[in-house]
ROKERO-607253 format. One line per field, with one value per residue (C-alpha): residue number from 1; residue in three letters; x, y, z. Coordinates in steps of 0.001 Angstrom, whole numbers, plus 524288, in hexadecimal, padded with zeros to 5 digits. Layout:
REM ROKERO-607253
num (NUM, ...)
residu (ALA, ...)
x (X, ...)
y (Y, ...)
z (Z, ...)
This chain:
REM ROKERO-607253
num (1, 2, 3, 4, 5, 6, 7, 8, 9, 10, 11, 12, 13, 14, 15, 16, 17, 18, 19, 20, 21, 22, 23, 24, 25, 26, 27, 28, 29, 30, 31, 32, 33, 34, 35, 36, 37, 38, 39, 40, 41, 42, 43, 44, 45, 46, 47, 48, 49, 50, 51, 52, 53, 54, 55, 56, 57, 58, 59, 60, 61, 62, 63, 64, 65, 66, 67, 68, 69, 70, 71, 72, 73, 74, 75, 76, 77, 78, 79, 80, 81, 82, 83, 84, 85, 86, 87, 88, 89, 90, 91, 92, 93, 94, 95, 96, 97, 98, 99, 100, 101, 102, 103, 104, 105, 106, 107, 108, 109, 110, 111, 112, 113, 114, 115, 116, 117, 118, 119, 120, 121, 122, 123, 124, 125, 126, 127, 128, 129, 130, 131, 132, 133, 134, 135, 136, 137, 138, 139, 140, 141, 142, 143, 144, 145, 146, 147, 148, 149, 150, 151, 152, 153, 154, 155, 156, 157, 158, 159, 160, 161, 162, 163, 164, 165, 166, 167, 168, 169, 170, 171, 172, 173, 174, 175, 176, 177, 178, 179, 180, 181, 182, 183, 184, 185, 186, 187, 188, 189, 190, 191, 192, 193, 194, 195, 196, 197, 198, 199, 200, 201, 202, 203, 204, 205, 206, 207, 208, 209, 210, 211, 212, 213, 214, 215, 216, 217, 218, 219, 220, 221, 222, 223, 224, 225, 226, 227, 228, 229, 230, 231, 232, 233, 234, 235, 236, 237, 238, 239, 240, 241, 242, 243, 244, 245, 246, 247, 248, 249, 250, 251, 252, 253, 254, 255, 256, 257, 258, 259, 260, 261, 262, 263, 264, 265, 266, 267, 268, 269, 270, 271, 272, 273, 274, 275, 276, 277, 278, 279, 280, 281, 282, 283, 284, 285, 286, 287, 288, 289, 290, 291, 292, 293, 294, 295, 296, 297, 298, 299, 300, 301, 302, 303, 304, 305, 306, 307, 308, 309, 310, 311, 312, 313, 314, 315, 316, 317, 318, 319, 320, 321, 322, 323, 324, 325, 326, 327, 328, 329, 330, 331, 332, 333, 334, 335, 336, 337, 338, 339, 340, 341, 342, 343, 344, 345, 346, 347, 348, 349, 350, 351, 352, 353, 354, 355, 356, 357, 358, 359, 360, 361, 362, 363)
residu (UNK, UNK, UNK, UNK, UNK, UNK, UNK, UNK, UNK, UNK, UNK, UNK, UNK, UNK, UNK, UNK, UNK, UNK, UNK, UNK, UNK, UNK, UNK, UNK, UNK, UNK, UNK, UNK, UNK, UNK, UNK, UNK, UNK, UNK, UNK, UNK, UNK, UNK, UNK, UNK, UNK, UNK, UNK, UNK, UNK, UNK, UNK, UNK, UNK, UNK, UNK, UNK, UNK, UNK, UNK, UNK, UNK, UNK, UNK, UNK, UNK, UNK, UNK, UNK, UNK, UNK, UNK, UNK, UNK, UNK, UNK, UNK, UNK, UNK, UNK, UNK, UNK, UNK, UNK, UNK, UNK, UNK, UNK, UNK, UNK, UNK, UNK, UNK, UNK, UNK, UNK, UNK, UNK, UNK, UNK, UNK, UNK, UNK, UNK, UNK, UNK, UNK, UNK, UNK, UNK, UNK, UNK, UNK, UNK, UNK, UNK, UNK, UNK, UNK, UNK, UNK, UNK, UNK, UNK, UNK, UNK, UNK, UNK, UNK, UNK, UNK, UNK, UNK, UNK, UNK, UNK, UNK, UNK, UNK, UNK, UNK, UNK, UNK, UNK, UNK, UNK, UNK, UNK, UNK, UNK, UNK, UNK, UNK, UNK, UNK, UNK, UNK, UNK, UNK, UNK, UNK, UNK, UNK, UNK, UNK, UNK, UNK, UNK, UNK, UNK, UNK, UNK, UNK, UNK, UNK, UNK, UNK, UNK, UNK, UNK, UNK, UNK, UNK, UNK, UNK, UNK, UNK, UNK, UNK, UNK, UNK, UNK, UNK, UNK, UNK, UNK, UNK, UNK, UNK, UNK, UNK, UNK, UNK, UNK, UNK, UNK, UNK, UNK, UNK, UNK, UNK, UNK, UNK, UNK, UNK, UNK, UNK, UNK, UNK, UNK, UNK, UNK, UNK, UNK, UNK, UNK, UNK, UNK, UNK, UNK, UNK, UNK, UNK, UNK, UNK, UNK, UNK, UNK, UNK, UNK, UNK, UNK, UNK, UNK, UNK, UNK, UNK, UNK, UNK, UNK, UNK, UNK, UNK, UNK, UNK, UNK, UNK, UNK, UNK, UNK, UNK, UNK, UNK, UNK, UNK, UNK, UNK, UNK, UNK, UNK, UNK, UNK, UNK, UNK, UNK, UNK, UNK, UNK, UNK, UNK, UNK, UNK, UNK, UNK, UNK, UNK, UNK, UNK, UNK, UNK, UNK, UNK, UNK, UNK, UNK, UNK, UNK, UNK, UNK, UNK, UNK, UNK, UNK, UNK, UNK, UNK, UNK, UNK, UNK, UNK, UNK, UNK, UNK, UNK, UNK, UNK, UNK, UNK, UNK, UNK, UNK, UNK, UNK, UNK, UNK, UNK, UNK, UNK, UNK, UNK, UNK, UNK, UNK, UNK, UNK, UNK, UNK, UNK, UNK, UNK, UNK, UNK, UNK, UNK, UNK, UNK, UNK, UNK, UNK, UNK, UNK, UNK, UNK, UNK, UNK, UNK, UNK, UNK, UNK, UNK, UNK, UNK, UNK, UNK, UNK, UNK, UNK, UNK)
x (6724A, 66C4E, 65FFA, 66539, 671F9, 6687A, 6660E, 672D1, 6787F, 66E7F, 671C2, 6805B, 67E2F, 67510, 67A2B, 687B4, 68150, 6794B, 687B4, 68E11, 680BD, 680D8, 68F5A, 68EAD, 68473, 688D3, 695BB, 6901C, 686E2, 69026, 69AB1, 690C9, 68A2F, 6952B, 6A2C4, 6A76F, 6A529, 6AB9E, 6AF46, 6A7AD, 69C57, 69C59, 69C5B, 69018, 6896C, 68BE2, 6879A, 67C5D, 6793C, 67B22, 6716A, 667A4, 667B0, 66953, 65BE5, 65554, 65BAA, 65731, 64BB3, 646A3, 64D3B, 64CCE, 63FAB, 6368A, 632EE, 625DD, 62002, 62607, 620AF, 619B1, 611DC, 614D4, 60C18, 60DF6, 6126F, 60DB2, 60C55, 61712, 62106, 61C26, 628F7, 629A5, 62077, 62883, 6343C, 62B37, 62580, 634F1, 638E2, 642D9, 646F9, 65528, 65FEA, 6618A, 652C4, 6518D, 65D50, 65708, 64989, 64597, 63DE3, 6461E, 6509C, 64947, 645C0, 65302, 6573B, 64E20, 652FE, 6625A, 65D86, 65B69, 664EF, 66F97, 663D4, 66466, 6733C, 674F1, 66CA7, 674ED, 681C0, 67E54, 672A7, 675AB, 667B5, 66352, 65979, 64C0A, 650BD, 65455, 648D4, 64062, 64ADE, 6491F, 63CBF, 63911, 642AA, 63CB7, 62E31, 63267, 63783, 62CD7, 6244A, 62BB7, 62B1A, 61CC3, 6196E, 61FF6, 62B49, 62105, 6183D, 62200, 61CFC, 60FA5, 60FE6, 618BF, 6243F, 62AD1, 62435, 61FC4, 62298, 62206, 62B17, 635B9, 631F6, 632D7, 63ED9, 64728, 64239, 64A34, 65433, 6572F, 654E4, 65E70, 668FC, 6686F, 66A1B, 67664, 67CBB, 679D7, 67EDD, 68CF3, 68E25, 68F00, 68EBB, 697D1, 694E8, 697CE, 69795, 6A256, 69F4A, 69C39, 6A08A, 6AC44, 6B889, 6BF2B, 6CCAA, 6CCAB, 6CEFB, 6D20C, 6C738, 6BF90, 6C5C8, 6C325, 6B49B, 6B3FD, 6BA25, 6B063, 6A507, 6A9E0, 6A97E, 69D91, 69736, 69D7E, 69794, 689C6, 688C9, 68B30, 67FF8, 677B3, 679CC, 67587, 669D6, 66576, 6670F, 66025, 65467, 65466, 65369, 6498E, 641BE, 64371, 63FF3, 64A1C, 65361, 65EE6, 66090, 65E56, 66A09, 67718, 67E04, 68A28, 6835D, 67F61, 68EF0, 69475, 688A3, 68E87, 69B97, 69B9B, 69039, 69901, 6A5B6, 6A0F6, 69A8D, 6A95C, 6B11A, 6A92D, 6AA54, 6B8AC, 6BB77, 6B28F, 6B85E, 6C385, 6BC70, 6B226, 6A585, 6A91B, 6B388, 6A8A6, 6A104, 6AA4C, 6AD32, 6BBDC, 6BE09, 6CB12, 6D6DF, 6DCD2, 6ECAB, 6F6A0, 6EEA4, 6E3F8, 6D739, 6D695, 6DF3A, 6DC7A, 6CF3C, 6CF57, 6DB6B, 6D57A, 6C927, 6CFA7, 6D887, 6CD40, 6BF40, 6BE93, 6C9BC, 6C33B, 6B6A2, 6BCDE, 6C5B4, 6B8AF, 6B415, 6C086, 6C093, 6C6F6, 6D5E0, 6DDFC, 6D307, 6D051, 6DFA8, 6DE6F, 6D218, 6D7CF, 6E41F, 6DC3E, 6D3DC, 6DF85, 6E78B, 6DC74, 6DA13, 6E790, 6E9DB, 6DE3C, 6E611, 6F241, 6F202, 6F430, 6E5F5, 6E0FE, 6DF71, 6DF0B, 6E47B, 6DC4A, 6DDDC, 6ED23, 6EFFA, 6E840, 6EFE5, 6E25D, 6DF4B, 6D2D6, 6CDD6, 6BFE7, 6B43F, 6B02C, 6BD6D, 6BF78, 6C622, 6D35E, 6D823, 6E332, 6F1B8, 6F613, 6E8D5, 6ED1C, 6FB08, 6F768, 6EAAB, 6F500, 6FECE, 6F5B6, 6F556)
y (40ACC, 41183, 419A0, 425CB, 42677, 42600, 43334, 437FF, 42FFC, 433C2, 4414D, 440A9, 43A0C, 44061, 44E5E, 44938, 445B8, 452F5, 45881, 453A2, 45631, 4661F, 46792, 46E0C, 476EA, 47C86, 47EED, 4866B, 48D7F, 490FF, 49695, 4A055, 4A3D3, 4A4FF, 4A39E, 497DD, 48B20, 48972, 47CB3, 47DF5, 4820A, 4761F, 46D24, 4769E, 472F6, 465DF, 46523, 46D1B, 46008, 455BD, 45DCA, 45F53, 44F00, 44D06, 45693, 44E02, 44224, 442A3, 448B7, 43E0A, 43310, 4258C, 4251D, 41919, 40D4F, 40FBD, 405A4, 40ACB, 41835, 41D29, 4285D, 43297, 43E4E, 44DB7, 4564C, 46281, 46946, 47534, 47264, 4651C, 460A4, 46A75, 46088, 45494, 45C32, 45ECA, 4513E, 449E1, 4537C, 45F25, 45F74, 4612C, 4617D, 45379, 45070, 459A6, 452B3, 44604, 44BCA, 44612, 45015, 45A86, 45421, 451BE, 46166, 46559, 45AC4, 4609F, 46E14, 469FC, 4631A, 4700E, 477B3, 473CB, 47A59, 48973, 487F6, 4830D, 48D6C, 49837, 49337, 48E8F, 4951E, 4A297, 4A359, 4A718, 4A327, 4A623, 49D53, 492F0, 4928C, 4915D, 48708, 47F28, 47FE2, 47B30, 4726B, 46B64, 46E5A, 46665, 458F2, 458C0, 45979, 45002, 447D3, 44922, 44794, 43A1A, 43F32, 445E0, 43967, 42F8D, 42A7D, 428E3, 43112, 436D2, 42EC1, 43A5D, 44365, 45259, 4596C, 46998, 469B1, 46424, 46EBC, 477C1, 4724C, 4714F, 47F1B, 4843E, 47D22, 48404, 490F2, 48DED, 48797, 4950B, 49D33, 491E6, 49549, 4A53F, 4A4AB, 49A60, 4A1EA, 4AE68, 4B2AF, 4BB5A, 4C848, 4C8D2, 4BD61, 4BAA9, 4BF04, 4B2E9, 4B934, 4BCFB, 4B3DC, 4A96E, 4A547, 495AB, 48DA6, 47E92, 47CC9, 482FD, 47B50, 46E6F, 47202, 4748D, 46732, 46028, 466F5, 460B0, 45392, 45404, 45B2A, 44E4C, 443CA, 44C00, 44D78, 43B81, 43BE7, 44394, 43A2F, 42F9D, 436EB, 43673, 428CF, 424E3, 42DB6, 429BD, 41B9E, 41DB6, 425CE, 41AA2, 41119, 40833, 40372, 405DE, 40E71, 40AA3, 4158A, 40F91, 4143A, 416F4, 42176, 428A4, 42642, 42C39, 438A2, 439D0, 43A13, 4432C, 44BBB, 45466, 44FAE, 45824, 462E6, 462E8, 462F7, 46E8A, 47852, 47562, 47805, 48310, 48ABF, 48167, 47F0C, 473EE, 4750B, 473A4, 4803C, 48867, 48483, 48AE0, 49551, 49248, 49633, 490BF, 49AAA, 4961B, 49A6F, 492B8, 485D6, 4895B, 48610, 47C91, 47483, 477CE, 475F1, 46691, 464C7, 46BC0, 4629A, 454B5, 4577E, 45D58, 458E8, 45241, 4484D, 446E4, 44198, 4390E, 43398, 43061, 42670, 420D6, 4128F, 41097, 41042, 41987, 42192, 42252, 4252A, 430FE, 434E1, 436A0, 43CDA, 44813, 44B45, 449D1, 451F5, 45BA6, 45D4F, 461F2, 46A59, 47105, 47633, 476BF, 47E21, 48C0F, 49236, 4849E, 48205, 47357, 4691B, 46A0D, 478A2, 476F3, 46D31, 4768B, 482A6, 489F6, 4935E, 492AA, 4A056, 4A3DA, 4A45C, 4B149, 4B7C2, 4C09E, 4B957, 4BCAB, 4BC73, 4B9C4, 4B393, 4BFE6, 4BD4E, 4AE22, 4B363, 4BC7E, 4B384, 4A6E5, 4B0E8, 4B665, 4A7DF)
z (8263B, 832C2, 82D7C, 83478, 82C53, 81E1C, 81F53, 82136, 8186E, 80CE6, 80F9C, 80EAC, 8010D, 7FD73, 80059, 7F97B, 7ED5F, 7ED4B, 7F06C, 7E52B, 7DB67, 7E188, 7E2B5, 7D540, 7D597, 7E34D, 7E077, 7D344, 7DD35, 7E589, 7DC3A, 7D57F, 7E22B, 7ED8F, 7E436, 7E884, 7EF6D, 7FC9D, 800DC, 80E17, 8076B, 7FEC0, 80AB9, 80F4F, 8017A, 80534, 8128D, 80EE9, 80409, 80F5A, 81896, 80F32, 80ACD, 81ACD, 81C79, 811B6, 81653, 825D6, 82263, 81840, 81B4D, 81C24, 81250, 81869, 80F99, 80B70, 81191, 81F00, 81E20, 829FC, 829E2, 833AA, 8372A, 8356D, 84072, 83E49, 84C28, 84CCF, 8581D, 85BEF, 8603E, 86B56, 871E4, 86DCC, 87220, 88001, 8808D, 87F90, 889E4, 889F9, 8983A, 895A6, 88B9D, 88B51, 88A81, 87DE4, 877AB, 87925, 87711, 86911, 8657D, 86739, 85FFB, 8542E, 8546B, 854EF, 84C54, 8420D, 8468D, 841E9, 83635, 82E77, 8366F, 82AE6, 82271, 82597, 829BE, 81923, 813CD, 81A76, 81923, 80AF9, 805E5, 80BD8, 81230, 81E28, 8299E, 82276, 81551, 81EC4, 8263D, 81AB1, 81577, 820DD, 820C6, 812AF, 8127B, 81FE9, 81A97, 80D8A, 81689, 81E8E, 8133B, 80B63, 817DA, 819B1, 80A63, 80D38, 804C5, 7FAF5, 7F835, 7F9A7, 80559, 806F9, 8153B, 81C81, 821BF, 82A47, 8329D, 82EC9, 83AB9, 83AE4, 8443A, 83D2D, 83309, 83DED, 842E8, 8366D, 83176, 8400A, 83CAB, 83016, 835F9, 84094, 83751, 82FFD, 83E29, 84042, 83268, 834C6, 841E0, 83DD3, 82FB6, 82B41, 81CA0, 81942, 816FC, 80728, 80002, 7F678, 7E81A, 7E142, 7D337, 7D972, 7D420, 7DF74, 7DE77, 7D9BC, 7E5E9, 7E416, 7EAFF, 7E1EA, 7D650, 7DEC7, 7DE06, 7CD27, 7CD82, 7D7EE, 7CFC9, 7C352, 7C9B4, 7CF1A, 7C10D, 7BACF, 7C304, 7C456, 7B5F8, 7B70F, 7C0E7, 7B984, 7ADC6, 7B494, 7BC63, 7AECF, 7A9AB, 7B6F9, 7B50C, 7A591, 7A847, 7B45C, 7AA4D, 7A07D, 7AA00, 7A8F1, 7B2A1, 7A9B7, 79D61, 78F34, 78DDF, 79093, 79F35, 796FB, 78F47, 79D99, 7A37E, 796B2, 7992B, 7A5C4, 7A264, 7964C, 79BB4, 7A679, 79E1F, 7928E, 79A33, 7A17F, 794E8, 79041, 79BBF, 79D7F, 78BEE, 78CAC, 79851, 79DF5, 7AC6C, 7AF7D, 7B37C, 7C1D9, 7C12A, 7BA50, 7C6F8, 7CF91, 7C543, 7C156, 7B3F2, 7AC16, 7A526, 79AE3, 79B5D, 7916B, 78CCD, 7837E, 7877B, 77D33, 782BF, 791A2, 79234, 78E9B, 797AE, 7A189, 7A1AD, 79E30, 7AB57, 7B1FB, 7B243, 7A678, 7AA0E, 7B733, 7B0C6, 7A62E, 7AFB5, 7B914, 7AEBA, 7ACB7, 7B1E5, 7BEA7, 7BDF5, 7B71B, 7B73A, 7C4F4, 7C5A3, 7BCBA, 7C1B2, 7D0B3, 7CB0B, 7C2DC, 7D0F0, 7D973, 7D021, 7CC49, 7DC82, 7DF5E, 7D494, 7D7E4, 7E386, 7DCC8, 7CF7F, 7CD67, 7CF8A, 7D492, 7C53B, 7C748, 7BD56, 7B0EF, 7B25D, 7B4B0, 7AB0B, 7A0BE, 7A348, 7A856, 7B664, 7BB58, 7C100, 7C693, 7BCC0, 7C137, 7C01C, 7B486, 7A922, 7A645, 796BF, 79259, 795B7, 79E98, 7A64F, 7A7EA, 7AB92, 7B6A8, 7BBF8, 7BE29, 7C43D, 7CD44, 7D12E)
């Protein structure tokens, strides 16, 4: 594998796995701070993930054997590369394309350009808080660089240069100016408390945060049999591995079962705020229906051997997709099959039968 692609390969895996592990919390974010969860803006969370493993990543990257490190000096001298720039030659267009020098300036330049543009469009913040951004964030690589990755090395294996402080701190600032100039906030923001009407989309997203709560509550299971028997100092576990895949199974299977019998929704619809109405079954009843054909059949059907389960297990997504779009209200199929609406968690709560009555003919 060429040693230019690493990089950029480390950062798209790396930035997918941070994806999946923050998917959760900034769709939780998001709800309580703007009211909902755009699907542009999720592909800006996630581009914002792959840029910031790509900064770390070309930045960083490849790490030398430590027999093969070579220690490089410190460039300290302000606006040195106007002379390397000068000494390459700049006599035309063409020259200052080809000048190396220059390029590596205004590569550094568009290297934190994605910076300030992130922090507006994202972060709300404006030129000053991406200045300083860009520069910390540059100051902390070129230390890390210098510190031979804080000690690890025993000198430094990449050069400190100012200028590259100098050049990625501009390159914030003018990312910022890009995203002020190309996007303009609107005037009033949306009231976050206010209630939104439920979109499939936004049903689509309580179900992809389930998922992802169910296989980052496995992970963290077996984060912690790997740091147990690393602690122990053993290269397997005097516990058996059957005792960690049965915590990882009945860990978010419990924690599931008890959001959806206390208030009918999962933990992934109380992320984007959807509270459940009862109307004919009794909860009793709907609650347990509504989680075997919902989440909870999703994860016992995932450790079901291959075969019949597989077969069950793509009919309950394919199913569960297009009812999303299909039901009255975008209820979906465990809400359906239960006889319950699902309305906006900060909408006032509607009691009784005639309140049922005139929500679903409003519908």
């Amino acid at each position: 594998m060429s040693s230019a692609l690493t990089p950029a390969l480390v950062a798209v895996f790396a930035g997918c796995a941070f994806a999946v592990v923050a998917f959760v919390p900034l769709v939780a974010l998001s709800y309580r701070r703007r009211g909902e969860m755009t699907f542009w803006r999720s592909i800006l969370w996630f581009a914002a993930l792959i840029y910031a493993m790509a900064l770390w990543a070309y930045t960083l990257l490849p790490f030398p054997e430590g027999r093969d490190v070579t220690c490089v000096p410190l460039q300290t001298v302000p606006f040195m590369f106007v002379n390397d720039v000068a000494r390459f030659g700049v006599g035309s267009v063409g020259a200052l394309v080809q000048n190396p020098a220059a390029v590596q300036v205004a590569l550094n330049v568009v290297l934190f350009m994605p910076l300030g543009w992130f922090l507006r469009r994202l972060g709300g913040r404006g030129i000053v808080v991406a200045t300083v951004s860009g520069f910390v964030v540059s100051m902390l690589i070129e230390v890390t660089q210098v510190t031979g990755i804080w000690g690890l090395y025993s000198c430094a294996y990449r050069v400190f240069d100012v200028d590259d402080l100098i050049a990625n701190t501009a390159g914030a600032l003018i990312g910022s100016i890009i995203g002020m100039l190309l996007w303009r906030r609107s005037r009033q923001n949306p009231d976050a408390g206010a209630p939104r009407p439920i979109t499939a989309m936004r049903r689509l997203l309580g179900m992809l945060c389930d998922v992802a709560l169910f296989w980052i509550a496995s992970w963290i299971v077996v984060a912690i049999s790997l740091v147990i028997a690393l602690l122990d100092g053993r290269p397997q576990l005097g516990i058996p591995p059957a005792v960690f895949d049965t915590a990882a199974f009945v860990l978010p299977f419990t924690v599931q079962l008890l959001s959806v019998l206390i208030g009918g929704v999962t933990l992934g619809e109380r992320i984007v705020l959807i509270r459940a109405v009862h109307r004919v079954t009794p909860a009793a009843i709907a609650r347990p229906l509504r989680f075997v054909l919902g989440i909870g059949g999703y994860m016992l059907l995932v450790t079901w051997e291959a075969g019949l389960g597989s077969l069950l297990l793509g009919l309950l997504v394919v199913v569960s997709f297009i009812m999303a779009f299909t039901t009255r209200g975008h209820r979906g199929l465990a809400h359906a099959a239960a006889t319950m609406d699902v309305v906006d968690a900060r909408a006032e709560p509607l009691h009784g039968h005639a309140a049922s009555d005139r929500r679903a003919g409003a519908r």
